[in-house]
TORKE-351879 format. One line per 5 residues: for each residue x, y negated, z of N, C-alpha, C. Coordinates in Angstrom, 2 decimals. Atoms other than C-alpha are relative to their C-alpha. Last residue first. Layout:
BEGIN
X Y Z X Y Z X Y Z; ...;
***
This chain:
BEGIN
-1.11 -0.12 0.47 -51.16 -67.15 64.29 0.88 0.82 1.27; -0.92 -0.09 -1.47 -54.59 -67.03 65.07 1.27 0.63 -0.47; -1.15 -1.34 -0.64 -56.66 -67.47 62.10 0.86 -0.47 0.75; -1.45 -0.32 0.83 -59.25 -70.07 61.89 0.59 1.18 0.17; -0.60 0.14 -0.97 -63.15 -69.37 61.81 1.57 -0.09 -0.10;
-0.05 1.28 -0.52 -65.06 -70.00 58.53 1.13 -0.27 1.53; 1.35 0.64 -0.46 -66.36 -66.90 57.35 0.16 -1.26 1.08; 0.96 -0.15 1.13 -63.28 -65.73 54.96 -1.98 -0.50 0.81; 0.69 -1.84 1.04 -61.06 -66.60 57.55 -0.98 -0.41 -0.86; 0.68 -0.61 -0.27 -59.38 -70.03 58.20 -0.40 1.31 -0.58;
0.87 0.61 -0.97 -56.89 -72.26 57.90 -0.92 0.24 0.40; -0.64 -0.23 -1.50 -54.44 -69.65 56.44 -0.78 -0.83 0.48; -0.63 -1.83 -0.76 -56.43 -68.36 53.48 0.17 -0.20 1.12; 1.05 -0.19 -0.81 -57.07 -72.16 52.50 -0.27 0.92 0.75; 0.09 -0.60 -1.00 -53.87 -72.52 51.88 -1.12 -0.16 0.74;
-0.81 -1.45 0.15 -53.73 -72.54 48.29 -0.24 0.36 1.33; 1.01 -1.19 0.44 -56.80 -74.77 47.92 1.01 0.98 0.49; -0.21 -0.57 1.01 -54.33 -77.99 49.14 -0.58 1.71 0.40; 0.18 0.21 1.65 -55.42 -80.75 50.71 0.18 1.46 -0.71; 1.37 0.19 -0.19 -54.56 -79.55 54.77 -1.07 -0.40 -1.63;
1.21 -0.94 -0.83 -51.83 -77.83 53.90 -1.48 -0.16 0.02; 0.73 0.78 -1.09 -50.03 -80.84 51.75 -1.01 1.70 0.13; 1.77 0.07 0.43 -47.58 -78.86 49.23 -0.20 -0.11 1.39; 0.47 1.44 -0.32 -43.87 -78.58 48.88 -1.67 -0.72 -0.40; 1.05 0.76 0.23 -42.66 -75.03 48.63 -0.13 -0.80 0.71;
0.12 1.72 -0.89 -39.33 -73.45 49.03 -1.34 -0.49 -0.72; 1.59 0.58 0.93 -38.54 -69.92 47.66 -0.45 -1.43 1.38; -0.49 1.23 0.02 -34.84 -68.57 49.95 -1.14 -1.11 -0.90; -0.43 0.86 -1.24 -36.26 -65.85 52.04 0.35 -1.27 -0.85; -1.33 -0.11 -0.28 -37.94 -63.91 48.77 0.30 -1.48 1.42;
-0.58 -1.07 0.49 -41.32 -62.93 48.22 1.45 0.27 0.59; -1.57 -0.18 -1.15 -42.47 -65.80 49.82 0.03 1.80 -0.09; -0.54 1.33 -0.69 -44.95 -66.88 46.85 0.84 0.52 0.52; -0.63 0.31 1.75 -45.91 -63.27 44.92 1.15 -1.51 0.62; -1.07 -1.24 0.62 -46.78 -62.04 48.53 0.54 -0.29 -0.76;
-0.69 0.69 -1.16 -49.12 -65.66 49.42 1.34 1.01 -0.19; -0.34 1.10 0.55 -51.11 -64.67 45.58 1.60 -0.42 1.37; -0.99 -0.54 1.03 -51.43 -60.96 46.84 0.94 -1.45 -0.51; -1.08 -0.58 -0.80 -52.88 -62.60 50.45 0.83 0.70 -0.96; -1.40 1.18 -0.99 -55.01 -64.98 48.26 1.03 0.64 0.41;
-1.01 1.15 0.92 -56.39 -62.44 45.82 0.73 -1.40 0.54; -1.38 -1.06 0.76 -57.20 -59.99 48.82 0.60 -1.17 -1.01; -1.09 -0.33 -1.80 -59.10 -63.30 50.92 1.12 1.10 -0.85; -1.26 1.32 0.13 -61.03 -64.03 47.11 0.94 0.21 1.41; -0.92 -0.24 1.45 -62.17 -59.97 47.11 0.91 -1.47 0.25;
-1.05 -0.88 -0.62 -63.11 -60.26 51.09 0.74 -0.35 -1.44; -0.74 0.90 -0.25 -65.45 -63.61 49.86 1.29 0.85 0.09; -0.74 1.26 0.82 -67.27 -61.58 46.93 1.19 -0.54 0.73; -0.13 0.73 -0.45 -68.16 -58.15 48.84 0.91 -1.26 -0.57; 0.57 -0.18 -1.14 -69.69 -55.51 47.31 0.18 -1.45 0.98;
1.93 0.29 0.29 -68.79 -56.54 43.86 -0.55 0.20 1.14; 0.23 1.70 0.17 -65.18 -57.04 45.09 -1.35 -0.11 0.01; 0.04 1.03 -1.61 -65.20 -53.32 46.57 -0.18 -1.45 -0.21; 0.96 -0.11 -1.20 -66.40 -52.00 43.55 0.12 -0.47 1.10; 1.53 0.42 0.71 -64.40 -53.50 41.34 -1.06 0.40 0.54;
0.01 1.42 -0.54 -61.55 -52.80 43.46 -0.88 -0.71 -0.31; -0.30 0.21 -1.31 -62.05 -49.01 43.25 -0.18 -1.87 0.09; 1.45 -0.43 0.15 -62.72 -49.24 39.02 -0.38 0.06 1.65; 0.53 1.23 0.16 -59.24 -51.00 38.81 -1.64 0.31 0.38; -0.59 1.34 -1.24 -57.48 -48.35 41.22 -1.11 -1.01 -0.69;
0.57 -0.28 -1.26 -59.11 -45.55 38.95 0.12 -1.26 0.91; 1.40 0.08 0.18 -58.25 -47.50 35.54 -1.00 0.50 1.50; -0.36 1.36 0.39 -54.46 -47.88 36.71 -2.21 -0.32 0.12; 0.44 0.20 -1.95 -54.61 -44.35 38.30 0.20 -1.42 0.14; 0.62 -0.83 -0.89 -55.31 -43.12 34.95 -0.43 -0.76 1.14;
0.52 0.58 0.48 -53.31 -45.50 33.11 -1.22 0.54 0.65; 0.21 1.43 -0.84 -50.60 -44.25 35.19 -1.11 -0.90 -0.73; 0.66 0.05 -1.38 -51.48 -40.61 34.63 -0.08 -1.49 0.41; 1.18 -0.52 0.37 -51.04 -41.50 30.48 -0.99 0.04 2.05; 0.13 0.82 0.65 -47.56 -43.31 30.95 -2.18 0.23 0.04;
0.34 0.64 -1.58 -46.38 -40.59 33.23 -1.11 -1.28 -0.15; 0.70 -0.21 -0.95 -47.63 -37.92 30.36 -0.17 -1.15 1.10; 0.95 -0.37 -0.18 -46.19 -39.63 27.80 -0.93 0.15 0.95; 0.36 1.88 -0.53 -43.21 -40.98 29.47 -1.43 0.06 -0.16; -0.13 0.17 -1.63 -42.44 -36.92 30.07 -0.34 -1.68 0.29;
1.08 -1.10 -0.17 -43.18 -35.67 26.12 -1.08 -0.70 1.81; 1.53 0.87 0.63 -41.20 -39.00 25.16 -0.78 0.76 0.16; -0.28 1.51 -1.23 -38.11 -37.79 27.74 -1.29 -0.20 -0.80; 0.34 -0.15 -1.65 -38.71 -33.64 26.76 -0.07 -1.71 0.46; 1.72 -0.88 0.31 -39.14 -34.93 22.65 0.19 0.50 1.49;
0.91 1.07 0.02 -35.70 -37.08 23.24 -1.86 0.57 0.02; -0.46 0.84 -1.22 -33.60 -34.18 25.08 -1.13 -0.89 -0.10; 0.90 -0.40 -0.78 -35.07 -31.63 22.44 0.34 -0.80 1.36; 1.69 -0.08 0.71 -33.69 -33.46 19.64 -0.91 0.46 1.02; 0.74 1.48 -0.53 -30.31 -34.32 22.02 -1.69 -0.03 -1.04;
0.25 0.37 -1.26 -30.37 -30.49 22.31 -0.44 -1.62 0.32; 1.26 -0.81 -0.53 -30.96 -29.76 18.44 0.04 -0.49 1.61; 0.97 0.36 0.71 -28.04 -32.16 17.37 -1.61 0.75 0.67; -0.01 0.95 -0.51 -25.68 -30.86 19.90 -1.16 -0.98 -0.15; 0.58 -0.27 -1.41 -26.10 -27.53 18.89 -0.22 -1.12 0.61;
2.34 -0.44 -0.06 -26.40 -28.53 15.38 -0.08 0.20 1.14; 0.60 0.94 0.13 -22.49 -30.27 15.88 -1.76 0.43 -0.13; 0.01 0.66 -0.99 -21.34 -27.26 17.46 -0.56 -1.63 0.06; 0.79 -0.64 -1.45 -21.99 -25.09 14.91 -0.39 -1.01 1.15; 1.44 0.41 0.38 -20.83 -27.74 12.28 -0.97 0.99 0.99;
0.48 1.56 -0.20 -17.44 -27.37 14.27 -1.76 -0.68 -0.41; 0.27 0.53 -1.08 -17.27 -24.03 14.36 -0.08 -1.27 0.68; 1.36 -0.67 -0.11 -17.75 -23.49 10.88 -0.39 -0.37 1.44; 0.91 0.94 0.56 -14.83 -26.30 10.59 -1.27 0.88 0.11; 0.20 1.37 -0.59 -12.72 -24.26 12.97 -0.86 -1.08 -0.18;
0.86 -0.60 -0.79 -13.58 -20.76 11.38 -0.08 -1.40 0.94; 1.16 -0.69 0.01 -12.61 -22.01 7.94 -0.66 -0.21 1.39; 0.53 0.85 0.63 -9.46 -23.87 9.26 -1.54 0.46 -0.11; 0.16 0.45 -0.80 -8.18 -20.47 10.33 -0.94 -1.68 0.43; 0.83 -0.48 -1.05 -9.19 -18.67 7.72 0.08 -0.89 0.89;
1.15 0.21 -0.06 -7.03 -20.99 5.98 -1.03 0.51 0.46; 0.25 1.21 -0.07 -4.45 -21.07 8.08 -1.28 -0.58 -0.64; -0.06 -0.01 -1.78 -4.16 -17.39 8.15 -0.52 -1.56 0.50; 1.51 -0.36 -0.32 -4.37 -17.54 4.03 -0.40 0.28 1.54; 1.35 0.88 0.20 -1.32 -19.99 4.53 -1.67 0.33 -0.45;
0.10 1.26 -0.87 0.57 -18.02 6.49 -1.15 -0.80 -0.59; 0.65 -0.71 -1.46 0.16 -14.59 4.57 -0.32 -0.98 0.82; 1.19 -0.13 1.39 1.00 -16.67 0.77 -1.09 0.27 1.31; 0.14 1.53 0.15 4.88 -18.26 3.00 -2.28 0.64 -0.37; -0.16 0.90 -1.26 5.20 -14.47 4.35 -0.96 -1.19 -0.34;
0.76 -0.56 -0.50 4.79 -13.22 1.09 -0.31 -0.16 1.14; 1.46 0.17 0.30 6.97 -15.70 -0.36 -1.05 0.27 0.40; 0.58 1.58 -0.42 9.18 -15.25 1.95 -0.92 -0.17 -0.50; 0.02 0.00 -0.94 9.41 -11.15 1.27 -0.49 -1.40 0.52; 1.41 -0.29 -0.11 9.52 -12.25 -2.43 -0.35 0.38 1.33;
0.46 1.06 0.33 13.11 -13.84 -2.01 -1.71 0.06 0.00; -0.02 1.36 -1.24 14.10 -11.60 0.56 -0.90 -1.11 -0.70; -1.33 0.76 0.73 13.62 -8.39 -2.03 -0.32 -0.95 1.27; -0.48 0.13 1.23 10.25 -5.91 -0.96 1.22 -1.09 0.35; 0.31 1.48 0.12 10.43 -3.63 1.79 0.08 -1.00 -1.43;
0.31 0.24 1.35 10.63 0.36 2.13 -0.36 -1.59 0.39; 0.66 0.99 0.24 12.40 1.45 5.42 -0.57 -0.34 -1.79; 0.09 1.19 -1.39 13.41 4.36 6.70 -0.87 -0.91 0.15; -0.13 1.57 -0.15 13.00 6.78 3.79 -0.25 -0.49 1.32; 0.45 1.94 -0.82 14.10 9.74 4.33 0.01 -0.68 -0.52;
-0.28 1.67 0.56 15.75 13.31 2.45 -1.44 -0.97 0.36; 1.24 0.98 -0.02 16.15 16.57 3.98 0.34 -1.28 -1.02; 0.70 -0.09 -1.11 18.14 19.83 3.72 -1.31 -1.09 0.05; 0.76 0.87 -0.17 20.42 19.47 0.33 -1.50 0.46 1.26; 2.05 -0.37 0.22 22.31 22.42 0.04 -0.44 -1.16 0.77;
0.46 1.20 -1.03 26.02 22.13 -1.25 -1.69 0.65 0.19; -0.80 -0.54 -1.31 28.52 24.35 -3.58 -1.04 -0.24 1.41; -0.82 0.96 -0.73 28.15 21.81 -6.28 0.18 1.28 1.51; 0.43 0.23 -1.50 27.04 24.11 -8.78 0.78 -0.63 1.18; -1.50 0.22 -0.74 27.99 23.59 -12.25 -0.86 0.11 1.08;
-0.40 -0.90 0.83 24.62 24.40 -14.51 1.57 0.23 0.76; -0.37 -0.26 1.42 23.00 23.38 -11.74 0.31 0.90 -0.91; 0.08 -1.17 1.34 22.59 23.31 -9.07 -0.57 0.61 -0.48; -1.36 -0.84 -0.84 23.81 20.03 -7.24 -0.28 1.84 -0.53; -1.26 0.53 0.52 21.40 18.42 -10.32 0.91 0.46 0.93;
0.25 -0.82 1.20 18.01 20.71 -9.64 1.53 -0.40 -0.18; -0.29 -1.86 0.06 18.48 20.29 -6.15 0.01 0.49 -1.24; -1.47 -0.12 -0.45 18.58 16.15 -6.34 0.39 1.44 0.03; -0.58 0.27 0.72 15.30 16.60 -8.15 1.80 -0.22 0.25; -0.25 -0.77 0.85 14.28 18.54 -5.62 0.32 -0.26 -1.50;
-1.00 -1.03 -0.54 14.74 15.92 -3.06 -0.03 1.03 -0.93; -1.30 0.38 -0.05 13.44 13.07 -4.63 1.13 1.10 -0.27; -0.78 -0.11 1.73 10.23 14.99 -5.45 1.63 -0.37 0.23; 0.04 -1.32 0.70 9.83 15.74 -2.15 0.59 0.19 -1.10; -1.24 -0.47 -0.48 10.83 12.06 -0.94 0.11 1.33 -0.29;
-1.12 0.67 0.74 7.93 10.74 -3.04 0.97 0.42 0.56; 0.16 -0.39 1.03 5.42 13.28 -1.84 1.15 -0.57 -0.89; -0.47 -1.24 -0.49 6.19 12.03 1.99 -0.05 1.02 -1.43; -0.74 0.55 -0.32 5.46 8.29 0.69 0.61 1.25 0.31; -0.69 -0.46 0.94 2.25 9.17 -0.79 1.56 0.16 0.18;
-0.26 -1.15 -0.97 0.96 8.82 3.24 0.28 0.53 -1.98; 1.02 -0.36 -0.01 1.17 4.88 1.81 0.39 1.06 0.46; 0.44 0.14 -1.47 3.70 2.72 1.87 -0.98 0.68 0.61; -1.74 0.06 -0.63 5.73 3.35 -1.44 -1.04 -0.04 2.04; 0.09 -1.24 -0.05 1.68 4.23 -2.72 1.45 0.12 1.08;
0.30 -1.08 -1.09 1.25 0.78 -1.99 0.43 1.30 0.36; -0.23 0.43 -1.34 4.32 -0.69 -3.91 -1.16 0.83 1.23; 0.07 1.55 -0.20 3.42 1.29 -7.25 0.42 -0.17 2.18; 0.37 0.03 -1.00 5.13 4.65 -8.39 -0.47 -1.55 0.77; 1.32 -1.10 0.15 6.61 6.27 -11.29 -1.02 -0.78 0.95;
0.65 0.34 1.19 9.40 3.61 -11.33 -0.96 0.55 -0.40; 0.77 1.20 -0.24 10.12 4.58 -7.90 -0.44 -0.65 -0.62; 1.30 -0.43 -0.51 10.70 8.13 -8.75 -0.55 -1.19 0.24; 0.73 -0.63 0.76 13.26 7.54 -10.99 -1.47 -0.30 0.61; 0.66 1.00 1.02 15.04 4.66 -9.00 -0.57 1.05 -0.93;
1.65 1.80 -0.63 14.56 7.05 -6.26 0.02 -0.98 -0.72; 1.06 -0.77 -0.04 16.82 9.99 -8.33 -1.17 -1.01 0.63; 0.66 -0.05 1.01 19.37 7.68 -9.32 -1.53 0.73 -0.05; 0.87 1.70 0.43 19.85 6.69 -5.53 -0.85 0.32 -1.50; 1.47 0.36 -0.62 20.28 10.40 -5.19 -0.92 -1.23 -0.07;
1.02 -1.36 0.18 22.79 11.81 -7.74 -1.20 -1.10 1.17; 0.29 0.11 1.66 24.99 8.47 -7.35 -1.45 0.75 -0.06; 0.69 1.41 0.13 25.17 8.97 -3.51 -0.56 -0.35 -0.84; 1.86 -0.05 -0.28 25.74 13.01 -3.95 -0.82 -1.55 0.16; 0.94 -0.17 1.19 28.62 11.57 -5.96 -1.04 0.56 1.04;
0.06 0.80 0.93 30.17 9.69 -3.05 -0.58 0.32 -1.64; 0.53 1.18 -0.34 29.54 11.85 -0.30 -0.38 -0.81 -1.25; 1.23 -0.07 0.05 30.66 14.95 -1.80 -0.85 -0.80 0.35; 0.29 0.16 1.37 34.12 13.43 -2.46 -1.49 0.19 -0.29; 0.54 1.66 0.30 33.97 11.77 1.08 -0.20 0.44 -1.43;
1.42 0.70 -0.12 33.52 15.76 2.49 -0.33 -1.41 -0.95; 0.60 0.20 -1.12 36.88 16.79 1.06 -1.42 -0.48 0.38; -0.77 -0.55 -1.42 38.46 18.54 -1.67 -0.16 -0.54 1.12; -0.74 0.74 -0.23 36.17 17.41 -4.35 0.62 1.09 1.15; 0.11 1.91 -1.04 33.46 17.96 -6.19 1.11 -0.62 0.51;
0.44 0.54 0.50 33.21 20.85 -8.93 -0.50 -0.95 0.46; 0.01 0.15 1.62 36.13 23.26 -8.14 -0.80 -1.05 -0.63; -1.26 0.33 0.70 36.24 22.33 -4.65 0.63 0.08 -1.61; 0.25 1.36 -0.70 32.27 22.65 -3.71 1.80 -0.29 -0.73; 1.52 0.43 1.22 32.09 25.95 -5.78 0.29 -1.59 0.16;
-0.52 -0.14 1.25 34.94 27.45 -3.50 -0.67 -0.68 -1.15; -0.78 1.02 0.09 33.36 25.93 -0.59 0.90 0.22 -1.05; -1.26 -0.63 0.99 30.33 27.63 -0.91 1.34 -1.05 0.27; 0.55 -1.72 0.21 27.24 26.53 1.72 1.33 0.55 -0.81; -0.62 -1.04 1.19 28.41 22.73 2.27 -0.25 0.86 0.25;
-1.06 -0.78 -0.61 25.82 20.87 4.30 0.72 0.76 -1.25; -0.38 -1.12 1.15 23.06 18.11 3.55 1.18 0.64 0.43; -0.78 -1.49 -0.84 20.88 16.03 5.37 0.68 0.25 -0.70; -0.24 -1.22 0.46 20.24 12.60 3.22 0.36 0.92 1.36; -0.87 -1.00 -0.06 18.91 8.99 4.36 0.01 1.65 -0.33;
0.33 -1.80 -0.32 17.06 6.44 3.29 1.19 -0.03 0.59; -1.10 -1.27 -1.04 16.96 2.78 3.15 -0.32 1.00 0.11; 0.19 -1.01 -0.72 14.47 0.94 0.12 1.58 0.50 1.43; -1.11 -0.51 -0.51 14.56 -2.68 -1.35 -0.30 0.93 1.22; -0.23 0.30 -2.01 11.90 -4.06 -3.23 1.23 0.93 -0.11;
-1.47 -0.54 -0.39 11.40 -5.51 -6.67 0.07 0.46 1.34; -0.35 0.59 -1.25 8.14 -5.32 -8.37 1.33 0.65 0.47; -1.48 0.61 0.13 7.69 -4.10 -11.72 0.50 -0.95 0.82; 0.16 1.02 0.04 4.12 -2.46 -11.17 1.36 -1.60 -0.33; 0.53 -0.67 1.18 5.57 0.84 -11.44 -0.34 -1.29 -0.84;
0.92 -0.98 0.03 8.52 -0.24 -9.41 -1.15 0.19 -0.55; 0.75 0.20 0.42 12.07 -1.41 -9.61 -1.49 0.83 -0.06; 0.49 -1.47 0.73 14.58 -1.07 -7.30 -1.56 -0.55 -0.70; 1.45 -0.40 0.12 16.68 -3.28 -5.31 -0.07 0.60 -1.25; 0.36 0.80 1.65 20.21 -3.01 -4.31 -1.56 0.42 -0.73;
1.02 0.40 -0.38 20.66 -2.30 -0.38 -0.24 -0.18 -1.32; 0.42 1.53 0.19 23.75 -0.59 -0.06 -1.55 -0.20 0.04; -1.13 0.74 -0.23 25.52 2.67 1.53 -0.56 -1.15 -0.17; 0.29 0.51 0.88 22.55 4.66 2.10 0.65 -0.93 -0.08; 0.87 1.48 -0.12 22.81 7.02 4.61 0.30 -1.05 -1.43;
-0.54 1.19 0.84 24.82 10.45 4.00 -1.08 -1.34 0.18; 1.33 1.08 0.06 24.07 12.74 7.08 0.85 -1.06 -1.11; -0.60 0.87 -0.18 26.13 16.53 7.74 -1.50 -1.24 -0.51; 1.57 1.10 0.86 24.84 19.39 8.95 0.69 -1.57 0.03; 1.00 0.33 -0.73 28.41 21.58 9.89 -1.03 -1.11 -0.90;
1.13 -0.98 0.48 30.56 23.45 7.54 -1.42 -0.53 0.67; 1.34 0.16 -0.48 33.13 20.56 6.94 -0.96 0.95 0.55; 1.12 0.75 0.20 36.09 21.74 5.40 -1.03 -0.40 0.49; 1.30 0.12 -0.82 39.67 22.39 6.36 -0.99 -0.77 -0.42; 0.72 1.25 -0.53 42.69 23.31 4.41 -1.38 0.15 0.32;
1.49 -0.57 -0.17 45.67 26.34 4.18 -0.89 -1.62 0.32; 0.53 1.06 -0.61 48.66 26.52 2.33 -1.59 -0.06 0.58; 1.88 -0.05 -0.09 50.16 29.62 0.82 -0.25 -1.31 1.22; 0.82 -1.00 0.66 53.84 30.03 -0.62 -1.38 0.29 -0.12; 1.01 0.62 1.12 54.87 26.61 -0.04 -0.54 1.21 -0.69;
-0.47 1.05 1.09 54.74 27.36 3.10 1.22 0.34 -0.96; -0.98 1.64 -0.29 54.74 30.18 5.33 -0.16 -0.71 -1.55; -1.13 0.28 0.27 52.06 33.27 4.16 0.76 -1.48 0.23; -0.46 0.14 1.64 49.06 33.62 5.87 1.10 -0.39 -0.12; -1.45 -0.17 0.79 47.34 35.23 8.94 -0.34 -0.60 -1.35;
-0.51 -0.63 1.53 44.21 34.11 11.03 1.21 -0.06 -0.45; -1.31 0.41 0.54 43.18 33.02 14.73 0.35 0.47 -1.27; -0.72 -0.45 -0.98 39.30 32.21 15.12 1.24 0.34 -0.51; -1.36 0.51 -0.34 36.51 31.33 13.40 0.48 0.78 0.92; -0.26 -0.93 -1.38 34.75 33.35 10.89 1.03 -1.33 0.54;
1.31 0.89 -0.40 34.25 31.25 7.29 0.13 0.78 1.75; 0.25 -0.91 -1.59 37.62 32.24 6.01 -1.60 -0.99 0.20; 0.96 1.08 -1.02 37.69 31.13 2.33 -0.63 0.55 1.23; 0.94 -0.31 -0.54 40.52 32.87 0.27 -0.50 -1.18 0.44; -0.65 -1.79 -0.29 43.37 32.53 -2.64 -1.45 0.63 1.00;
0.65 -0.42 -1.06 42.41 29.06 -3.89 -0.10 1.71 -0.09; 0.81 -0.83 0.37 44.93 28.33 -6.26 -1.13 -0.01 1.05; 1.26 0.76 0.94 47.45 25.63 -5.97 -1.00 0.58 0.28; -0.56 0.95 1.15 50.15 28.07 -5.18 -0.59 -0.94 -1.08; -0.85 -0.79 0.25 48.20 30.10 -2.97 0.86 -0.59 -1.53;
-0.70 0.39 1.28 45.71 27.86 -1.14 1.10 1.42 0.00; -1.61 -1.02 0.17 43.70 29.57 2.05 0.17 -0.79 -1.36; 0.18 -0.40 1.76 40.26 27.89 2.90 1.81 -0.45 -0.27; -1.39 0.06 0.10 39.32 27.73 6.41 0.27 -0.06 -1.55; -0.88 -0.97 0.74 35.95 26.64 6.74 1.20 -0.42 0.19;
-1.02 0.60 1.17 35.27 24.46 9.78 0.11 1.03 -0.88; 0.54 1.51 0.58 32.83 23.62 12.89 0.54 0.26 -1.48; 1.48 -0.56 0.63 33.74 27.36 14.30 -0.70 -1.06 -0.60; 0.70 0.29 -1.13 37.42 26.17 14.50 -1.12 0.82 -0.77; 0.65 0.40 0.45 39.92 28.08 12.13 -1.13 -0.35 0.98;
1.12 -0.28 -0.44 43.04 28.47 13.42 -1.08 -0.74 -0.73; 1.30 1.35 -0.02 46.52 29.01 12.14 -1.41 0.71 0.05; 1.20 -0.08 -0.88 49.27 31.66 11.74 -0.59 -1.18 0.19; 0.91 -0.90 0.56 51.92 31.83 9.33 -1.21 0.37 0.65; 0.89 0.69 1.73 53.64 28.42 9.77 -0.89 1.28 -0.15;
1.45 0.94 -0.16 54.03 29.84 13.43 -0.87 -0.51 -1.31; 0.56 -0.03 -0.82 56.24 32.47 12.68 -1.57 -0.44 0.20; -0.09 -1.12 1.18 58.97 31.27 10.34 -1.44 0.45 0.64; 0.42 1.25 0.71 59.13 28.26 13.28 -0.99 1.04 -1.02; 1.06 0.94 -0.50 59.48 31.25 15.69 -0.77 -0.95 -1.19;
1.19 -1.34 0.08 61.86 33.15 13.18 -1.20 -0.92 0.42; 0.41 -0.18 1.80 64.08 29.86 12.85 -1.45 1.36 0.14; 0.79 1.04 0.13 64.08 29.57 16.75 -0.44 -0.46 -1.78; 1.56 -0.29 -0.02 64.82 32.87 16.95 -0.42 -1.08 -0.15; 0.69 -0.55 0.71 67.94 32.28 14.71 -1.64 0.05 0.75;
0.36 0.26 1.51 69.43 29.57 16.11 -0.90 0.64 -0.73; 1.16 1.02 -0.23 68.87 31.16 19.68 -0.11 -1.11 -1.30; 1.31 -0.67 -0.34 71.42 33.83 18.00 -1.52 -1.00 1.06; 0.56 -0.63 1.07 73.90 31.49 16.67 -1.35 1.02 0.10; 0.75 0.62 0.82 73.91 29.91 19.71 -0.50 0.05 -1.15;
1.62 0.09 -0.66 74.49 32.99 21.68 -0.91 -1.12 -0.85; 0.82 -1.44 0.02 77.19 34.11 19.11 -1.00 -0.56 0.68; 0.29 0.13 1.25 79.01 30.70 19.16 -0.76 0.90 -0.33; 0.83 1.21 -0.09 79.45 30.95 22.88 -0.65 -0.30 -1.31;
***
């Protein structure tokens, strides 16, 4: 009984013995072999591999895939013109060596993170001090991330090589600071307002000449139009008088018979006119007691 367990003691020691010496390397990952500290190899192949059990050889995993650093803060930047704004980018970049990358960065991705951060911001406050706010917005804007970027290639390598290859580099956004942002806002509003103003008061004195010119041509069509009626009725004032003047002169008594029967019209004009006068005495109604040659009228 002591024999079997002693012997499933042991394979299970072998096993263990075993396994520490085998491990996998995904296809996402260098492998990279330690040997008492050292770096012994760097599998780049994936798939299953040999190495010695602990603490004789240790093995760790790097990155190999396209990786993305973004732009941790927002701290503005000065530019040619010495305006402040505040840029976002972002970086591509992948490890290529990982022996290179561990001797002169770090043993994991966050070490290359955190100085390629340094290395790049410094590089856009270079370039952005070269460079005024339009140009930041302008189709210069793809010339400024060039430079960026090969200035970041001159410093990963180097005289030390970081191991790394820089792929792209973005800007997102280029804006200036909050406090000048309002301003600019506050400067945009109120030349909007005044244009706006402008085109309201232009269009107001527009609208006052239009108004002006129509009642000008309102009063010159009404005094053009009294004119004229003013002119035919003097017309047909002088015709009518030059008509009755002939008919009176033709005949004296008919004319006094019309100036009675206008005079008797002017009188009972209206239903409620009251007169108090003797008929038979009085000139007015001579009209009605007889005609113009003596006979009466027949009522």
């Amino acid at each position: 009984m002591n024999r079997i367990g002693l012997w499933i003691s042991s394979l299970l020691v072998v096993f263990a013995l075993l396994s520490s010496t085998l491990f996998v390397v995904d296809q996402r990952q260098f492998g990279v072999v330690y040997a008492l500290g050292q770096i012994k190899e760097v599998i780049t192949e994936p798939g299953l591999h040999f190495k010695l059990p602990p603490p004789l050889q240790n093995v760790n995993y790097i990155d190999k895939r396209l990786l993305t650093l973004d732009s941790p803060e927002n701290e503005p930047m000065l530019t040619a013109e010495k305006q402040r704004v505040v840029i976002d980018w972002y970086v591509r970049w992948r490890i290529t060596d990982p022996q290179a990358y561990i001797r002169n960065v770090g043993l994991d991705e966050k070490a290359g993170t955190n100085q390629l951060n340094r290395v790049v911001r410094n590089a856009f406050q270079e370039e952005i001090n070269k460079r005024t706010v339009n140009e930041l917005l302008s189709l210069k804007r793809e010339e400024l991330m060039d430079d960026v970027k090969a200035a970041v290639l001159v410093v990963v390598k180097g005289a030390k090589p970081w191991g790394v290859d820089v792929v792209d580099v973005r800007i997102t956004r280029a804006d200036y600071v909050d406090t000048i942002t309002e301003s600019v806002y506050r400067r945009m509003e109120a030349e909007r307002k005044r244009v706006a103003n402008e085109l309201r008061s232009t269009g107001g004195a527009e609208g006052e000449k239009i108004r002006a010119d129509a009642d000008r041509q309102r009063e010159v069509t009404i005094a053009n139009a009294y004119r004229d009626a003013q002119k035919i009725k003097g017309e047909g004032d002088a015709q009518a008088a030059r008509l009755y003047a002939e008919s009176f002169g033709r005949d004296p008594q008919f004319a006094q018979f019309y100036r009675s029967l206008e005079a008797y019209k002017s009188s009972f004009n209206s239903k409620g006119d009251v007169m108090v006068l003797d008929p038979s005495s009085s000139e007015f109604f001579k009209g009605m007691r007889g005609t113009p040659g003596g006979s009466p009228v027949r009522k």
